[in-house]
N, C-alpha and C positions, 0 to 999 in steps of 0.2 A: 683297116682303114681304106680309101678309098682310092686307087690308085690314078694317078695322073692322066695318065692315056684312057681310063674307063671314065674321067671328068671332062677331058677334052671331047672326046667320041659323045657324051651326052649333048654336050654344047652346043657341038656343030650339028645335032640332030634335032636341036629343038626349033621349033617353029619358028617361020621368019615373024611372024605380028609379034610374037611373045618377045622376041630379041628388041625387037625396035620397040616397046611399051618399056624392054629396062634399059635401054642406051641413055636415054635422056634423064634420067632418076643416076644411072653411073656418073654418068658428069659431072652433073651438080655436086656427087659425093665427089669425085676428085677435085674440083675445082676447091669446094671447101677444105679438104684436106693438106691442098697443094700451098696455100696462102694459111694453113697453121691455123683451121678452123676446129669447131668440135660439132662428132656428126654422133648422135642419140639415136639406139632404139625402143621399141616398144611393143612389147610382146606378150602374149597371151603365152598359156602355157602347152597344151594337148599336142597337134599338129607339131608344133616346133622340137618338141621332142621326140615324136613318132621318127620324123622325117631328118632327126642329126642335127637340124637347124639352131639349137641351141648349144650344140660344139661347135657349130661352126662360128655363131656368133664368137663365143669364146675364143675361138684362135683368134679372130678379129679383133679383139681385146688388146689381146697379147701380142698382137702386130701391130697395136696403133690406130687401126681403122676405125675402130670404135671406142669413144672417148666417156658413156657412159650407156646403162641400160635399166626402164622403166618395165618393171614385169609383176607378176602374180603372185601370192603366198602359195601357189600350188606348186608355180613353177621352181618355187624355193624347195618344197617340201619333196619332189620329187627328186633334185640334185643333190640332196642333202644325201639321200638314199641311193645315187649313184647313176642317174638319168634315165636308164630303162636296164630289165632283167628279166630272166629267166624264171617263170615262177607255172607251179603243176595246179591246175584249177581240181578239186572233187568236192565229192558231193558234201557239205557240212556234216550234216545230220549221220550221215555214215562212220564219222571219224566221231561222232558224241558230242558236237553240236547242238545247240536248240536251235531250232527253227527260226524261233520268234527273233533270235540275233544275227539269222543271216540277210546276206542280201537278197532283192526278186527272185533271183534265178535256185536260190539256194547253195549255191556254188563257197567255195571256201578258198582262199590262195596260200598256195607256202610257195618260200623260196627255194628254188633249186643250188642248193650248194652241197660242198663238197664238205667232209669230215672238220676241216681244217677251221673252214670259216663256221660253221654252227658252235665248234670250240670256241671263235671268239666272240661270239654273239653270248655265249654260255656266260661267257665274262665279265659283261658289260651288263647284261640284261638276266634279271631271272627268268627262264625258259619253263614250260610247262612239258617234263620230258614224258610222260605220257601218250598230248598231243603229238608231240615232234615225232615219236613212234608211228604214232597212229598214221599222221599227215605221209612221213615218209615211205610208207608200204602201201599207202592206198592206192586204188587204180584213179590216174585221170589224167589230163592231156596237156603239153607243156605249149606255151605263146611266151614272147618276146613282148612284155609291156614295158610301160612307167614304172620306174621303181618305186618299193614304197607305197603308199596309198591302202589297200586293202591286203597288201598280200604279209602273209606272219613268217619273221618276226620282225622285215625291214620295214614296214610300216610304222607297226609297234615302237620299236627303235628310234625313227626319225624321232614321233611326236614327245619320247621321254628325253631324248637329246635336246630338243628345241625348249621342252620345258624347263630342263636343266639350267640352261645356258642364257634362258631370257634374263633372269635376276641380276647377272654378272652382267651381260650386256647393256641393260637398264640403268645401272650403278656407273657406270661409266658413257651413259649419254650414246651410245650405241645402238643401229637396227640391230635386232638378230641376224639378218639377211649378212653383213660385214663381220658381226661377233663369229659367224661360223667360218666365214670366207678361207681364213690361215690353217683351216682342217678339211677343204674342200678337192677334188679333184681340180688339176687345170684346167682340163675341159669340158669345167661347167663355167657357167657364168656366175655364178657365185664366188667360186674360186679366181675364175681368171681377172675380175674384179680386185680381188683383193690382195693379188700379186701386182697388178700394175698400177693399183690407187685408183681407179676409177669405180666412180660409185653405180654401184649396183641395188634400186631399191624398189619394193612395191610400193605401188601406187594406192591411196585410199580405198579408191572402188575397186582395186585387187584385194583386199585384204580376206575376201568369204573365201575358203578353198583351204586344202591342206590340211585339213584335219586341226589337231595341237597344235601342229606347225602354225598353222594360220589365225592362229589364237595368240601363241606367243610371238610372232612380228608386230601385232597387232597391238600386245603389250611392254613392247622393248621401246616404243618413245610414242608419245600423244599424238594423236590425229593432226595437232596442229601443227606439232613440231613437223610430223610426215609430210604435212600439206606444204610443209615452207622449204622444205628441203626438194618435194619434188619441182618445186614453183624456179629454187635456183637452177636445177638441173635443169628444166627447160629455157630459163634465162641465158643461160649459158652456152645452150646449141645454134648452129647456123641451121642446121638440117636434122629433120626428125622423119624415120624413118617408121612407122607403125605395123605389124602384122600382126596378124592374127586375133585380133582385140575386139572386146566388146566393152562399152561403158566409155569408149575414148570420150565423148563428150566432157565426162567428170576426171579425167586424164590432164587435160589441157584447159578446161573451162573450172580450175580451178578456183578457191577462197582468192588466191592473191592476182590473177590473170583480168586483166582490164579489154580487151579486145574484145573479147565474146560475153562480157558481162559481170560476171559476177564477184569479183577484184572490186569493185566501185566503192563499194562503203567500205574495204579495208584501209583504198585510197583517201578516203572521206576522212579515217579515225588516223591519219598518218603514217600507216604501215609500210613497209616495202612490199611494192609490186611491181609486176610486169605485164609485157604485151606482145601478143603472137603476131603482131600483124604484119613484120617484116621477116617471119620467120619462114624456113621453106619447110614444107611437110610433102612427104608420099607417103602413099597407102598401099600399103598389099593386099586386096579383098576381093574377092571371089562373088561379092553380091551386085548385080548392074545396075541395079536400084541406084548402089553410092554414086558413078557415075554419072546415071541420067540427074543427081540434086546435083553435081558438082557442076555440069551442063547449063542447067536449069537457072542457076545461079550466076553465071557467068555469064550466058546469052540475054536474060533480061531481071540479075538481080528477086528472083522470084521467091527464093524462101527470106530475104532483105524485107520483101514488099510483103511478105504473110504478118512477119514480124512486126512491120508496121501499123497494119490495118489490124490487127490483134486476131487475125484469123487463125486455127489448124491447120500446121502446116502440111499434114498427111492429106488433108481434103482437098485444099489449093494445087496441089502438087499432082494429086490424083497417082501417088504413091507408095505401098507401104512401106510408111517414112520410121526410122531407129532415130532418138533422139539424136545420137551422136554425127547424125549425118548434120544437121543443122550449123552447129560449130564449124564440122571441117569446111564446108561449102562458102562457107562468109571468108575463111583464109584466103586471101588473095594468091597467095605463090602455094596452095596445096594441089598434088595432085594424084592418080589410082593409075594402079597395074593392077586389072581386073585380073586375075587367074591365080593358080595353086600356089601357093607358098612355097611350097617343098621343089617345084620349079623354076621359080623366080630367085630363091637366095642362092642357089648356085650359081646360076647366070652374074646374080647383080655382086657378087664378090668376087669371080672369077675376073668379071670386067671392069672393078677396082683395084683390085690388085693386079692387074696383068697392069692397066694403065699407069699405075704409082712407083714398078718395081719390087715388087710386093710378095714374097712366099707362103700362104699361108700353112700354119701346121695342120691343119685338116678341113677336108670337103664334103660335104654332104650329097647326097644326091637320092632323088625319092625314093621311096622304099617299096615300091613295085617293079622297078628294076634290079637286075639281078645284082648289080656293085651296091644299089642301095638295101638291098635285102643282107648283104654279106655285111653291110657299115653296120648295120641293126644290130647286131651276131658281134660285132666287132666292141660297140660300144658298151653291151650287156657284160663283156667280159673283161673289159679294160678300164673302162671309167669307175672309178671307183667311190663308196659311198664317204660322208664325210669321216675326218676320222677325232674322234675324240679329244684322245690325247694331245695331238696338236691346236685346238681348239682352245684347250684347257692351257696348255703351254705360252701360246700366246696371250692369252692373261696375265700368267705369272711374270713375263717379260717385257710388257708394254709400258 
């Protein structure tokens, strides 16, 4: 884990602009905090796991800071499997592979584990002991990814786990995303979710990703129900915090959201909606495009006035405009910290919790530094993937 003095020493080394773009974005999160507000993230998945940023969300959790979190069926699918791991990439076809079933490169992933955990993977899952031979004496080179996803047999595993468990979830009005949470590690956000009751769910337009996983989330409660449940959880925040995301337009420009549009005839048919328009948003985005709409819009109402005149707004604007830029830029109180993620959530937790009183159980810090290189190493071996039987226990006792 990430020690205190190598979190403080990044801090005071990080750029003075980068500190003053998350001062004002800390505030507002302690101001809400401080008066018994609820402060939302919203996260994509890749980055934020690379960079620890989804443990640390988690401690955040579990501390209070964070009162709910909107994410991806990938980012599910990878905590399910234990955040990130050690796994020896070789060549497919060498271990008796078909080609036509690998990926580009040809390449093939196992897990790197020890005697103890392949027994219990034996257990849970039928194993192909042949492969498992094969995989384990072949020559290739070990990295530190995302758990899960392509690599055998945690991948595997996840997707027969998720499919297992949708039915039960489903039968009981359940995401999958909470049905698994009481078998998760703490320091995932899936878990740390469902220790402290705060809902942790994908979002619609998350739902592609994750393999089976992303199929049974998908199948654990109706789009609509999804849509209405994300719609409370945004109802419900003073401040929404976004990183790393793509599609945020279909995020917050939700079926039941009346601000940005597309709520109106739910309004019409007498539904329950809501409305962003006193909501506060920051962005954590690395693209200056978002910026110069947010600009743009602010100085003279200008993606407002595309809108009107029924023009494109990429061509008015004379920039390559992302649908989702249009939404955020109409929020009156939204605003961007243009730069790296895996920079920014150390600072902007560091300086909510130092403000609030606040300990949290773990820090991140990017993974090109040597304490974040060590966190990487740290998390591969610690975090642990979902565990079954508690999963399944939690059923029997609910």
């Amino acid at each position: 884990m990430i020690e205190r003095a190598d979190f403080d020493k990044f801090c005071s080394r990080t750029p003075e602009e980068i500190k003053q773009a998350v001062r004002p974005a800390a505030a507002q999160w302690v101001e809400v905090k401080e008066r018994g507000g609820r402060v939302v993230v919203a996260t994509g998945s890749g980055p934020h796991l690379h960079e620890g940023v989804s443990c640390l969300l988690a401690g955040m959790i579990e501390a209070g800071l964070v009162d709910g979190v909107l994410t991806s069926a990938a980012m599910v699918a990878h905590e399910m499997a234990g955040t990130l791991e050690w796994v020896k990439r070789v060549d497919g076809q060498e271990v008796g592979l078909s080609g036509h079933l690998l990926p580009a490169d040809g390449r093939f992933e196992v897990c790197v584990w020890d005697d103890a955990a392949w027994a219990a993977a034996a257990d849970e899952i039928d194993l192909d002991d042949d492969l498992v031979a094969a995989l384990r004496s072949a020559p290739g080179h070990q990295i530190i990814k995302v758990a899960g996803n392509l690599a055998y047999p945690s991948g595997l595993r996840a997707e027969r786990l998720a499919r297992e468990i949708c039915p039960l979830a489903a039968g009981r009005d359940q995401t999958l995303e909470l049905a698994v949470g009481p078998g998760a590690d703490p320091l995932t956000m899936i878990g740390a979710g469902a220790r402290a009751k705060a809902p942790v769910m994908v979002t619609t337009p998350q739902l592609v990703g994750g393999g089976a996983v992303g199929l049974a989330v998908a199948e654990s409660i109706s789009a609509t129900e999804r849509s209405r449940r994300v719609a409370e959880i945004l109802a419900g925040a003073d401040l929404v915090v976004e990183s790393g995301l793509a599609l945020a337009q279909e995020i917050h420009d939700g079926p039941f959201e009346t601000f940005t549009g597309h709520g109106l005839w739910a309004a019409f048919e007498g539904q329950k909606t809501f409305s962003l328009a006193d909501k506060r948003f920051v962005r954590i985005d690395l693209d200056p495009t978002l910026e110069a709409v947010v600009r743009a819009q602010r100085d003279k109402a200008a993606v407002s006035e595309a809108i009107h005149q029924g023009r494109p707004k990429a061509k008015t604007l004379d920039v390559p405009f992302r649908m989702e830029m249009s939404g955020f830029a109409r929020l009156p109180r939204a605003s961007v910290i243009q730069a790296d993620l895996a920079v920014v959530w150390p600072l902007l937790a560091g300086e909510v919790a130092g403000r609030l009183g606040v300990e949290l159980p773990f820090y991140s810090l990017p993974q090109e530094t040597n304490p974040g290189a060590a966190m990487r190493a740290w998390i591969a071996a610690n975090v642990r993937p979902v565990d079954r039987d508690r999963v399944l226990a939690a059923f029997e006792t609910a």
